[in-house]
KOLBAMI-480353 format. One line per field, with one value per residue: x, y, z of N, C-alpha, C in turn; residue in three letters; residue number from 1. Coordinates in pm, 1 decimal, padded with zeros to 6 digits. Atoms other than C-alpha are relative to their C-alpha. Layout:
N
n.u <- c(X	...)
n.v <- c(Y	...)
n.w <- c(Z	...)
ca.u <- c(X	...)
ca.v <- c(Y	...)
ca.w <- c(Z	...)
c.u <- c(X	...)
c.v <- c(Y	...)
c.w <- c(Z	...)
res <- c(ALA	...)
n <- c(NUM	...)
REM end
This chain:
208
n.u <- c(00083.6	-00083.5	-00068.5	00100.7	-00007.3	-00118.0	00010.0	00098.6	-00052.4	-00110.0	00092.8	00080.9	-00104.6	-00051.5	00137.6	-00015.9	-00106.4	00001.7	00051.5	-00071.3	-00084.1	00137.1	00018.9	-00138.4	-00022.7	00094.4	-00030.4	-00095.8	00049.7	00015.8	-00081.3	-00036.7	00063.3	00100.3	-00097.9	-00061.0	00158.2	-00025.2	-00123.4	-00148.5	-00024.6	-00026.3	00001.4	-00149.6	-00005.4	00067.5	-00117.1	-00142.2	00076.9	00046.1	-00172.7	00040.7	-00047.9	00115.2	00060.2	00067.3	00171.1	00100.2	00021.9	00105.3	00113.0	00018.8	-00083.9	-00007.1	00179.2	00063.3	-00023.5	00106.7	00185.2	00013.3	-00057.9	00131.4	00086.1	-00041.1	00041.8	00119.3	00033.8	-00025.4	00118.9	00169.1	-00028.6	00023.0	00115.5	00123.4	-00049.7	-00002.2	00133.1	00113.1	00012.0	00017.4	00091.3	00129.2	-00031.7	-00139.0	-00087.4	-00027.7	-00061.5	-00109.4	-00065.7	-00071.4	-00114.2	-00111.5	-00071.7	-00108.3	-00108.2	-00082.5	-00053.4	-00114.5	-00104.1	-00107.2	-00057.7	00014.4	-00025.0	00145.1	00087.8	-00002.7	00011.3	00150.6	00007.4	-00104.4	00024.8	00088.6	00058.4	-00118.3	00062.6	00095.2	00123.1	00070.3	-00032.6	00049.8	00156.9	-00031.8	-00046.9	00137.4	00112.1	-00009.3	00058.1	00138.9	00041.2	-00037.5	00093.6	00121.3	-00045.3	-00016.4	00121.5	00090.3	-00027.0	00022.1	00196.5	-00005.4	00000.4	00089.0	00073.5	00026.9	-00091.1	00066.0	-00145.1	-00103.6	-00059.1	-00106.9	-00185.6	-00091.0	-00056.3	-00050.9	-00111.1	-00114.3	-00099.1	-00102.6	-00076.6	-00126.8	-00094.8	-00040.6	-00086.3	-00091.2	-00129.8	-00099.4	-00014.6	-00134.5	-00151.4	-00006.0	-00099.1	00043.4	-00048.3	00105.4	00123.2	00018.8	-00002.1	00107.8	00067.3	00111.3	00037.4	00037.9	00089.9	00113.1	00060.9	00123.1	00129.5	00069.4	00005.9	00139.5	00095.4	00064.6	00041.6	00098.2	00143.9	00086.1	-00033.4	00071.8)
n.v <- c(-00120.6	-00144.0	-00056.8	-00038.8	-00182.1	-00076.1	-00002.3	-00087.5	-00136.5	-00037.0	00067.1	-00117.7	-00114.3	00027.2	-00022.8	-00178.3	-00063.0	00036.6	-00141.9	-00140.8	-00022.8	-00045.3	-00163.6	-00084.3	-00018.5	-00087.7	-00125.8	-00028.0	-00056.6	-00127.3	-00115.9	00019.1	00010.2	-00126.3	-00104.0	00080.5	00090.8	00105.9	00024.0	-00040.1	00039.5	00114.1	00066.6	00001.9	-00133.5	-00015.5	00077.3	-00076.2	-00079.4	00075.3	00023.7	00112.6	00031.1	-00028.1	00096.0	-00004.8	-00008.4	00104.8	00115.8	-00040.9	-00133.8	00064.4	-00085.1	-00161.1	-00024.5	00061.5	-00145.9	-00095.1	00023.9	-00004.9	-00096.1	-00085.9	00034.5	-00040.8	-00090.0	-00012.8	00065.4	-00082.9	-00112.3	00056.6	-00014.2	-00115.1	-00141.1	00040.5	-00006.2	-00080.3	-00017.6	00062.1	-00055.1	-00123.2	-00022.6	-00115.4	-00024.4	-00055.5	-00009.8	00138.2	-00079.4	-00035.9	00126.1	00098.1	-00115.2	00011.9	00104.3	00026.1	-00060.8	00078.4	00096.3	-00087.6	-00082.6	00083.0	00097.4	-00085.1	00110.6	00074.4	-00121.3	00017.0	00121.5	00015.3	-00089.3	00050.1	00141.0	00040.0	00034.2	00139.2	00111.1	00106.6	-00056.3	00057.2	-00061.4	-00128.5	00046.1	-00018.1	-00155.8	-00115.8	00010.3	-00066.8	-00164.8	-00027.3	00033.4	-00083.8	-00139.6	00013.5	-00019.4	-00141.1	-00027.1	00011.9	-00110.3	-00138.8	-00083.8	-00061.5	-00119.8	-00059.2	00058.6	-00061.3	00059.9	00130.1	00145.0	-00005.8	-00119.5	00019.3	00064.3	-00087.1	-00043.4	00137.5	00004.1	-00129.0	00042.8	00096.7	-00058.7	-00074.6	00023.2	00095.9	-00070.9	-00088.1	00010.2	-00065.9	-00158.4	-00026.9	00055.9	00133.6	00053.6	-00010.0	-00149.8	-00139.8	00035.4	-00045.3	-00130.4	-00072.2	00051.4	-00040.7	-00109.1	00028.9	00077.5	-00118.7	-00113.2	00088.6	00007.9	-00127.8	00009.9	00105.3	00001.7	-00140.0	00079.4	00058.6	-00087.1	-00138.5	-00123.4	-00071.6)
n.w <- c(00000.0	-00027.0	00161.3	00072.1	-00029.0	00068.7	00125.4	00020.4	-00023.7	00130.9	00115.6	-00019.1	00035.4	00137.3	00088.5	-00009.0	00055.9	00161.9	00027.0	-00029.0	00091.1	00103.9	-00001.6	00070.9	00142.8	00041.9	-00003.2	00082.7	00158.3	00032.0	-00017.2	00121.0	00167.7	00053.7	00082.1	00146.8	00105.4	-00009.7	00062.8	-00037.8	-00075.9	-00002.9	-00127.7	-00102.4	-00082.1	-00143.1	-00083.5	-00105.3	-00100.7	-00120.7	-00046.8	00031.9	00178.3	00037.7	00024.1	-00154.5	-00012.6	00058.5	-00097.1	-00050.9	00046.5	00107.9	00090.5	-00043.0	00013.0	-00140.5	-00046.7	00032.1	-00100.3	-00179.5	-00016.8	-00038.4	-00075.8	-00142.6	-00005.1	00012.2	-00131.8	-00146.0	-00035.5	-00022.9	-00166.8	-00121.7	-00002.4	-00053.9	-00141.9	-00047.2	-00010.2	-00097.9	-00111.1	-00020.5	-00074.0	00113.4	00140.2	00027.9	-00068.5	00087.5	00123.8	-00061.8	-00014.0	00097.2	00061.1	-00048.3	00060.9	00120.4	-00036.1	-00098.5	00100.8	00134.4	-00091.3	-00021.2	00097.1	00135.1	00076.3	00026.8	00103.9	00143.7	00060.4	00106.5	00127.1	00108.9	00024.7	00005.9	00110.4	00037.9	-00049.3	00075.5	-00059.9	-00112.9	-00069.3	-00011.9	-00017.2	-00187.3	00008.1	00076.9	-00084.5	-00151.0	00003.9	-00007.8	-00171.5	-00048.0	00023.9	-00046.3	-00158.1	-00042.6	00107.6	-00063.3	-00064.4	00107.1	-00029.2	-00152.0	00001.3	00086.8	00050.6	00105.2	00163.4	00063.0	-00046.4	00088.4	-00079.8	-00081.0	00011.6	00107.9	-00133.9	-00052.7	00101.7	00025.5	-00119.7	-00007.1	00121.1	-00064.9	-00097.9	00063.6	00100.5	-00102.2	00031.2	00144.0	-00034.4	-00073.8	00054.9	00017.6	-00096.0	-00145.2	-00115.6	00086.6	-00108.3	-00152.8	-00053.9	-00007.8	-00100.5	-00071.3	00102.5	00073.5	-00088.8	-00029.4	00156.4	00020.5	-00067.4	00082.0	00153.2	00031.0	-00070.9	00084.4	00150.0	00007.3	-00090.0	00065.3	00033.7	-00126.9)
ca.u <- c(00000.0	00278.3	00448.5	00109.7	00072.9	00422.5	00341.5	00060.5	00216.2	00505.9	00249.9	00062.3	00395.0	00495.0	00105.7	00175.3	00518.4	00425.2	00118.5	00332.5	00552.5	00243.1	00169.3	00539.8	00498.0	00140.2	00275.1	00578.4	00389.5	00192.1	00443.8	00613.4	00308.0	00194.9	00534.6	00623.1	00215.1	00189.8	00392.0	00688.7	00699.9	00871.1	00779.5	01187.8	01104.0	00870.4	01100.9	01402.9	01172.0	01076.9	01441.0	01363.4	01444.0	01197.5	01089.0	01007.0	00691.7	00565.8	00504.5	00254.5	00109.7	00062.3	00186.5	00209.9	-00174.0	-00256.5	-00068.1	-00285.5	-00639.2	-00557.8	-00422.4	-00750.3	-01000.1	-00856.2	-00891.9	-01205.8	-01307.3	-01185.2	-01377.0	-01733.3	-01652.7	-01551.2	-01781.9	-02024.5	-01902.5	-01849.5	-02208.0	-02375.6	-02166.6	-02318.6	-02572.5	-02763.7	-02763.1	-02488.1	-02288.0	-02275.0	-02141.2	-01911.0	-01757.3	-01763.0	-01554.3	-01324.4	-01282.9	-01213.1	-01004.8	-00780.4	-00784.2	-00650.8	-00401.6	-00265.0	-00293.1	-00221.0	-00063.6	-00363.8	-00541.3	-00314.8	-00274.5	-00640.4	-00626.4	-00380.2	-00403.6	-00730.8	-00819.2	-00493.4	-00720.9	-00896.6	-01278.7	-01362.6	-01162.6	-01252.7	-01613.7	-01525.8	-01384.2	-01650.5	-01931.8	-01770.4	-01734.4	-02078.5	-02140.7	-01961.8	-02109.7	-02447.8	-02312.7	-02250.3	-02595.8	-02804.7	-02654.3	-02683.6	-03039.8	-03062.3	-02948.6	-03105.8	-03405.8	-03480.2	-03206.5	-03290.3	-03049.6	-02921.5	-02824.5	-02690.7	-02434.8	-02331.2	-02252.9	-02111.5	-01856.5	-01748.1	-01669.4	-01455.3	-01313.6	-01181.9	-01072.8	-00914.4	-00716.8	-00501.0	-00209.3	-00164.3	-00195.7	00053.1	00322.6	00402.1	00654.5	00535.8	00723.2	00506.7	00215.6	00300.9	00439.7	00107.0	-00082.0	-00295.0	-00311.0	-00421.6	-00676.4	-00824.2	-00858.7	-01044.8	-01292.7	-01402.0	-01426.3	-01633.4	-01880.2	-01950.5	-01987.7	-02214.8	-02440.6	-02770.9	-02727.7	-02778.5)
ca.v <- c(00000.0	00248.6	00205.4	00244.1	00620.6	00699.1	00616.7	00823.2	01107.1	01099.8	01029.6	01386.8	01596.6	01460.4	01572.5	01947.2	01976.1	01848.4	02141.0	02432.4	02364.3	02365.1	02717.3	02840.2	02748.3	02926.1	03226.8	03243.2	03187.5	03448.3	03723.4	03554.9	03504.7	03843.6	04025.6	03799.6	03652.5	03291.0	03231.3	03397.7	03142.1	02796.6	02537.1	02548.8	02927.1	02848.9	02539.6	02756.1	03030.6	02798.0	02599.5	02300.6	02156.2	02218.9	01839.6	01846.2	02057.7	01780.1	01617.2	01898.2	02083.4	01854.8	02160.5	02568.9	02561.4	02396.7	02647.7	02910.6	02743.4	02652.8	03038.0	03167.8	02966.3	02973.4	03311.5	03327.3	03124.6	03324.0	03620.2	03447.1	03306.8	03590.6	03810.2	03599.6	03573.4	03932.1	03989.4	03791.3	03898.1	04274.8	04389.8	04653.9	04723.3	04977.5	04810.2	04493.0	04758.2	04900.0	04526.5	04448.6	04783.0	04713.9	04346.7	04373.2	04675.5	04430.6	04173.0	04477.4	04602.2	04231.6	04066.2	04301.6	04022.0	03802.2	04116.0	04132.7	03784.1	03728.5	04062.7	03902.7	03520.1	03446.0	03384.4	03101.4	02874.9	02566.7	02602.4	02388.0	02594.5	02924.0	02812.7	02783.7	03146.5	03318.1	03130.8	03205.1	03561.4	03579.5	03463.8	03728.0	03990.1	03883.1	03938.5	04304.9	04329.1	04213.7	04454.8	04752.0	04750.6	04674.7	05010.5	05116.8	04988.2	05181.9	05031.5	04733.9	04421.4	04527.1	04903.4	04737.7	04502.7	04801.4	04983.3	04655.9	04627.3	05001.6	04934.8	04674.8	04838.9	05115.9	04935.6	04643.5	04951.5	05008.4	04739.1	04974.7	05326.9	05273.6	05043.5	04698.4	04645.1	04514.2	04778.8	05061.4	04900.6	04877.9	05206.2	05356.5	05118.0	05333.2	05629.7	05454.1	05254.7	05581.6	05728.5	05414.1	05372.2	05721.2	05671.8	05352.1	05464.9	05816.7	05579.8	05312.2	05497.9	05668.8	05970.7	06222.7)
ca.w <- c(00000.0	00082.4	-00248.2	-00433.3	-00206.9	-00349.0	-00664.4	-00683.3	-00512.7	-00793.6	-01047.6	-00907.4	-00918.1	-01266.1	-01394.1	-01202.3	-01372.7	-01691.2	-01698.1	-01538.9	-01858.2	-02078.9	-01931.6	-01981.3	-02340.5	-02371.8	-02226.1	-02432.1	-02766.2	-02661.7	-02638.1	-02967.7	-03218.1	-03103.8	-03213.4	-03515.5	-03611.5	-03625.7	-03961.2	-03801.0	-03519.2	-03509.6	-03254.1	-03172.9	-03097.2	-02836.8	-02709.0	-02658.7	-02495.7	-02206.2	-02195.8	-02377.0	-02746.4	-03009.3	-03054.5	-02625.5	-02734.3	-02907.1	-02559.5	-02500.4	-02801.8	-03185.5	-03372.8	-03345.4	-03454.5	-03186.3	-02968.8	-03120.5	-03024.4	-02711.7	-02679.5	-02809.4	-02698.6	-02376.6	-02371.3	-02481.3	-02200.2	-01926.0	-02044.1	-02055.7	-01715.8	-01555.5	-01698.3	-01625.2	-01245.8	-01209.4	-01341.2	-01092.5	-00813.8	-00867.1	-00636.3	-00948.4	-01332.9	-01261.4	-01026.6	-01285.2	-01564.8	-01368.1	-01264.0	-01634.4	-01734.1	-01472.0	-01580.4	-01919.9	-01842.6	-01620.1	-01925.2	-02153.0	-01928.7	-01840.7	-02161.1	-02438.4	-02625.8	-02651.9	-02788.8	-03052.1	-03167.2	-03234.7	-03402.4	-03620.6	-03637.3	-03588.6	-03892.6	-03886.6	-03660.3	-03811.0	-03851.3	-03519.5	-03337.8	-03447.3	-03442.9	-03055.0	-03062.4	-03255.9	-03018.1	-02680.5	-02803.8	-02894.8	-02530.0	-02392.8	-02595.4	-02489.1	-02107.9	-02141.9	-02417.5	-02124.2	-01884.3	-02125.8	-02132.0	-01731.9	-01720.5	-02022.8	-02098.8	-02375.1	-02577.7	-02826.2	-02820.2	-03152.6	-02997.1	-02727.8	-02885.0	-03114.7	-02788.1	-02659.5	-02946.1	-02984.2	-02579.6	-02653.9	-03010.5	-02727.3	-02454.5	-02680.3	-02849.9	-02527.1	-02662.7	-02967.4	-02743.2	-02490.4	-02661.6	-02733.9	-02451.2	-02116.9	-01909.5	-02182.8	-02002.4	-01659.2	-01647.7	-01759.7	-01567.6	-01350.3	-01588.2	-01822.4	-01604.5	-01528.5	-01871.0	-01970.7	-01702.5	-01753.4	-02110.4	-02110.5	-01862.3	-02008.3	-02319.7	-02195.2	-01915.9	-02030.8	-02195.0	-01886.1)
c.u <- c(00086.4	00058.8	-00107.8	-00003.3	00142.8	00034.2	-00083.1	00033.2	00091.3	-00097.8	-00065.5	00108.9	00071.7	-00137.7	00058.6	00102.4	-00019.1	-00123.8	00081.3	00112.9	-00064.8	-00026.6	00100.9	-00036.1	-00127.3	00053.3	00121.4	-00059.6	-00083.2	00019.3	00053.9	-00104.0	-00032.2	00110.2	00039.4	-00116.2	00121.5	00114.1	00131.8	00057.5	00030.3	-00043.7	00177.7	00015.4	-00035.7	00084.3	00125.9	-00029.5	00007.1	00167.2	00048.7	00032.7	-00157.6	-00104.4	-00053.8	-00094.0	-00069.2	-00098.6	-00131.9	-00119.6	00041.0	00086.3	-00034.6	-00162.7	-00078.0	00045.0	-00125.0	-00151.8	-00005.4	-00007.0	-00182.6	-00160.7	-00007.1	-00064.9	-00178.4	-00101.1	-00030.7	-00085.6	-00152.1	00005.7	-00039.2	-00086.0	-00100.0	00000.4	-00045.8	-00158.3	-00091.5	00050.7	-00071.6	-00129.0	-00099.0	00053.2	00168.6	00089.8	00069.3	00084.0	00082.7	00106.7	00023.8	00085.3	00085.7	00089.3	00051.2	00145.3	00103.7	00009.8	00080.5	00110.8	00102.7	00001.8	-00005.9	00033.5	-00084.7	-00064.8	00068.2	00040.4	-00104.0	-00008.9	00037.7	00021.0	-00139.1	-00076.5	00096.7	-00051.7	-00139.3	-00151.6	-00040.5	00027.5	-00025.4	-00129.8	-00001.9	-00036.8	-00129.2	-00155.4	00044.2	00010.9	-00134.2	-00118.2	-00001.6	-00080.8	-00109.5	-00002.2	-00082.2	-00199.5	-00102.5	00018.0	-00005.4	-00116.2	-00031.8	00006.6	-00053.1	-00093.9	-00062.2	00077.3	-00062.0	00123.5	00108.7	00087.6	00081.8	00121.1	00051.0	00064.2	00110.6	00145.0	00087.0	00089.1	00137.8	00142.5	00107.2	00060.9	00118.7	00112.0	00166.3	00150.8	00071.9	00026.3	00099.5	00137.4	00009.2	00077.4	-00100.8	00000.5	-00077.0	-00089.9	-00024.2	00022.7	-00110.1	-00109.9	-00140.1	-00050.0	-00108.9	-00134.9	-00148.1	-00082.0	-00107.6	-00117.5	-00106.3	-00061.1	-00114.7	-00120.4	-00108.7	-00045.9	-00123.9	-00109.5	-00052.4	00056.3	-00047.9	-00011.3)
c.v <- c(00124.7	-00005.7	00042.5	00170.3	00039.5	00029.4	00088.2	00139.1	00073.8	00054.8	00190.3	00128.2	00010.6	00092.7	00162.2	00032.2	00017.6	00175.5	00124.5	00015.8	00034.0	00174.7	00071.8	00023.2	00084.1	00154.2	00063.2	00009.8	00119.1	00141.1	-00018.3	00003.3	00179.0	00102.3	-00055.0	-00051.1	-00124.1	-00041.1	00021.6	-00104.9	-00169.1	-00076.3	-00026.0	00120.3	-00006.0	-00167.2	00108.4	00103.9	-00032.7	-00087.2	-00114.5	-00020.8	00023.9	-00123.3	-00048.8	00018.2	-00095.2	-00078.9	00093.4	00087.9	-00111.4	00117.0	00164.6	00040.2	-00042.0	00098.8	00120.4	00021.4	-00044.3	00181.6	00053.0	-00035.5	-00018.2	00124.9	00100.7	-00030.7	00044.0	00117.8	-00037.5	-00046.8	00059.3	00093.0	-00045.1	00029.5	00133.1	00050.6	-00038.2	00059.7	00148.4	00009.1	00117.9	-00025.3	00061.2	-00029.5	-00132.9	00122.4	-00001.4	-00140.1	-00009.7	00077.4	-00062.2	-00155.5	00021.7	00151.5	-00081.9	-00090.4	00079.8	00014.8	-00116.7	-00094.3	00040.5	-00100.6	-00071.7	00068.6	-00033.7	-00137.6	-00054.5	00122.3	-00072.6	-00141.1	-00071.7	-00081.1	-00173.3	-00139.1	-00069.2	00030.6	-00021.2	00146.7	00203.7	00017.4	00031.7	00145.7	00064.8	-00039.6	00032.4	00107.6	00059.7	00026.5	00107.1	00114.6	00052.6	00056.4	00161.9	00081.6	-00001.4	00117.5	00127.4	00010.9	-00051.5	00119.7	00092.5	-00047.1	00073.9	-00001.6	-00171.0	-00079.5	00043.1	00194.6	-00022.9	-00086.3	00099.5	00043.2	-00106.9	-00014.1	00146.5	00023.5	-00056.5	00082.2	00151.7	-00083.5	-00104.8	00077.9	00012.1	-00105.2	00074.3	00136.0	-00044.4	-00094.9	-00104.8	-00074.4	-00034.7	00094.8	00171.2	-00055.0	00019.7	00139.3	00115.4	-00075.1	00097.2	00107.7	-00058.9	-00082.6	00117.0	00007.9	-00113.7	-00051.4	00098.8	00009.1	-00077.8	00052.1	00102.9	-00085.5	-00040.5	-00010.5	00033.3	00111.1	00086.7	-00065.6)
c.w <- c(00000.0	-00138.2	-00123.4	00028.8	-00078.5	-00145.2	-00045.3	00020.8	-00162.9	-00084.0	-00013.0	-00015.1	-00155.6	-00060.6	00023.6	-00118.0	-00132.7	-00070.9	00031.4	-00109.2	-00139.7	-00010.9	-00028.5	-00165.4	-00084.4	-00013.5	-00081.0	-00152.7	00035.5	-00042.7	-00193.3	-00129.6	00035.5	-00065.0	-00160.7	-00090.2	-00002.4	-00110.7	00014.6	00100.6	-00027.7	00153.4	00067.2	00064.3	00130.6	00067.9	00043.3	00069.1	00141.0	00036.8	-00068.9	-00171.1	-00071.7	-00026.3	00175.9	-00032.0	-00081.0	00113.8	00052.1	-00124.8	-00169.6	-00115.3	00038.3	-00027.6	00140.0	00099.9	-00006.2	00088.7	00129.4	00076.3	00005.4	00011.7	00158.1	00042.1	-00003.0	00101.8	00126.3	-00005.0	00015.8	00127.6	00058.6	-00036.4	00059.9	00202.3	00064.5	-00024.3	00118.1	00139.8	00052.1	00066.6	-00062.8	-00134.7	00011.2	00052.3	-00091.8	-00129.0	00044.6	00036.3	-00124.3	-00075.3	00057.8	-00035.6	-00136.1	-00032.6	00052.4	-00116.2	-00146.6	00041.1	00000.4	-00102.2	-00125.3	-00089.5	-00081.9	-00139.5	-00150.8	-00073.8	-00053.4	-00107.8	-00156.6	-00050.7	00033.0	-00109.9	-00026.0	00073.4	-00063.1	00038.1	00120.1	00097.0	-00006.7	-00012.3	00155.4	00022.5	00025.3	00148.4	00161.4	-00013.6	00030.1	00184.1	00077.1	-00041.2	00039.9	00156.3	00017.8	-00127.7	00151.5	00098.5	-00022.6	00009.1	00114.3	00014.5	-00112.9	-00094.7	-00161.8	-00104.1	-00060.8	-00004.7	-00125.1	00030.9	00128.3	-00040.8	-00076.6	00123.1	00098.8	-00075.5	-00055.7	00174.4	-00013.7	-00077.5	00119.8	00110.3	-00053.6	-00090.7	00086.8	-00029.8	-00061.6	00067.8	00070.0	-00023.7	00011.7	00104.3	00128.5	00100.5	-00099.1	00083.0	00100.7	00039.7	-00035.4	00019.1	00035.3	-00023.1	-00117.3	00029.9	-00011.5	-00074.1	-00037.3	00057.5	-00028.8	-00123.2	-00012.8	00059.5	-00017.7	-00124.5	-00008.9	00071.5	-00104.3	-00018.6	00135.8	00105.8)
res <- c(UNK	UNK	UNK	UNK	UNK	UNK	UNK	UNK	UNK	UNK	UNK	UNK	UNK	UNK	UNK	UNK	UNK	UNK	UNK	UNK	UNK	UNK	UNK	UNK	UNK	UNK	UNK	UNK	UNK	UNK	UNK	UNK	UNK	UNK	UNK	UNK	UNK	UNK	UNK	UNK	UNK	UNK	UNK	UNK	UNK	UNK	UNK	UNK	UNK	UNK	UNK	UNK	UNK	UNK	UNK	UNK	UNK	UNK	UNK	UNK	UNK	UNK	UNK	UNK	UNK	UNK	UNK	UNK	UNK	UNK	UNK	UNK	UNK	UNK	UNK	UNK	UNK	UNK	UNK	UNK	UNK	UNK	UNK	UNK	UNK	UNK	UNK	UNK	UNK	UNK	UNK	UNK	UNK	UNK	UNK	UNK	UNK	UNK	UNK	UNK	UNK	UNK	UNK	UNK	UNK	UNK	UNK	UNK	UNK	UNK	UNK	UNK	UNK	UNK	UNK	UNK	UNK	UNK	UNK	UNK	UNK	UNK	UNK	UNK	UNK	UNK	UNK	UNK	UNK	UNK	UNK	UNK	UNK	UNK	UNK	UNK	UNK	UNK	UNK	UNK	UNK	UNK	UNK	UNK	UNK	UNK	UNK	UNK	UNK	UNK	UNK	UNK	UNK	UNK	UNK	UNK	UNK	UNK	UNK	UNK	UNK	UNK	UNK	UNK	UNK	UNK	UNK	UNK	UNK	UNK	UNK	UNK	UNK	UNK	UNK	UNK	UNK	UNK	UNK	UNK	UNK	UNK	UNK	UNK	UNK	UNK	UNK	UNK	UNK	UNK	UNK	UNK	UNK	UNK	UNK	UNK	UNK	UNK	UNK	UNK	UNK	UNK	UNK	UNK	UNK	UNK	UNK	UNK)
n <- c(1	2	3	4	5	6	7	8	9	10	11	12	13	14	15	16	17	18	19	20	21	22	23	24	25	26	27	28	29	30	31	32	33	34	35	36	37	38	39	40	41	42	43	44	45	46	47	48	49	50	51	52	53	54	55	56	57	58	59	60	61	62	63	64	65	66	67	68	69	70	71	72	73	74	75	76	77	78	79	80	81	82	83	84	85	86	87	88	89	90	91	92	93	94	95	96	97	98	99	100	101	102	103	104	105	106	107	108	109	110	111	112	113	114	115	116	117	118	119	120	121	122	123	124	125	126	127	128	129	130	131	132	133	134	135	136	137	138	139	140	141	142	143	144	145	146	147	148	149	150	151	152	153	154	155	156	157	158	159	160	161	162	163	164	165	166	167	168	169	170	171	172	173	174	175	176	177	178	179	180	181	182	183	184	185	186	187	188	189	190	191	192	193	194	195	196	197	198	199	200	201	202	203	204	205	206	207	208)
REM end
């Protein structure tokens, strides 16, 4: 019995290691497809990124496409989620807006990358997978549609996803305004935080 627990234990630190090398290599193609787009990137790029030979990532990802849809269906993921999440935790119409500015503010701010890689390779993922995409978007959109007319009932579903999508179209701009570098980011961080809360909210409040 005791060598079975030890086996299992191993068995459970081999599974962690094996994912926490998975995520190295997400977060590294991220940074890489989004400066170079996917055709620029070799799977030995994102092996010698992380520390590893380029025939290692075979042990976690089939090919650099694959990369991709994990990347942005992943992504996709996390915002329907949490939007969803932060929606429900709100206690009014406006206090659910306000949560879902500040979230996807916080997903501009810390994953400009992302942003621009779907900008830019989206189109490079197989239909299934950008079938995914496109329908967990949709999801999302619906989030902030329902919440739009909460607070303004006097908008129609198709006035609110327009409003919904020129939101995004600014806050989704903030990789290209403050600079492609990480440290351009952080160091206008909480300036930049500002300017965009302000922005959205004057946006997607009632007029008056």
């Amino acid at each position: 019995m005791a060598l079975d627990v030890a086996a299992g234990a191993e068995l459970t630190a081999r599974e962690r290691s094996k994912a926490a090398r998975r995520q190295q290599i997400l977060d590294a193609a991220a940074g890489l497809i989004a400066e170079r787009g996917l055709a620029g990137v070799r799977l030995e790029d994102l092996g010698s990124a992380v520390g590893i030979s380029g025939p290692a990532v075979y042990r976690h990802f089939a090919n650099k496409e694959a990369v991709l849809a994990e990347l942005l269906v992943g992504i996709s993921r996390y915002l329907l989620e949490n939007g969803s999440r932060v929606v429900a935790d709100a206690a009014t119409g406006d206090e659910a807006l306000e949560n879902l500015v500040d979230f996807h503010i916080d997903f501009s701010l810390t994953k400009p990358a992302l942003i621009r890689v779907q900008g830019r390779d989206l189109a490079s993922l197989d239909a299934a997978a950008r079938r995914d995409v496109r329908q967990l978007q949709r999801q999302y959109v619906e989030i902030w549609v329902g919440v739009l007319r909460h607070v303004d009932p006097s908008l129609s579903d198709d006035e609110a996803r327009i409003k919904a999508h020129a939101g995004f179209g600014a806050l989704n701009s903030t990789p290209h305004s403050t600079g492609r570098t990480k440290t351009a980011v952080e160091a206008h961080r909480e300036r930049t935080r500002a300017v965009l809360r302000a922005m959205a909210l004057a946006a997607l409040r009632p007029a008056g």
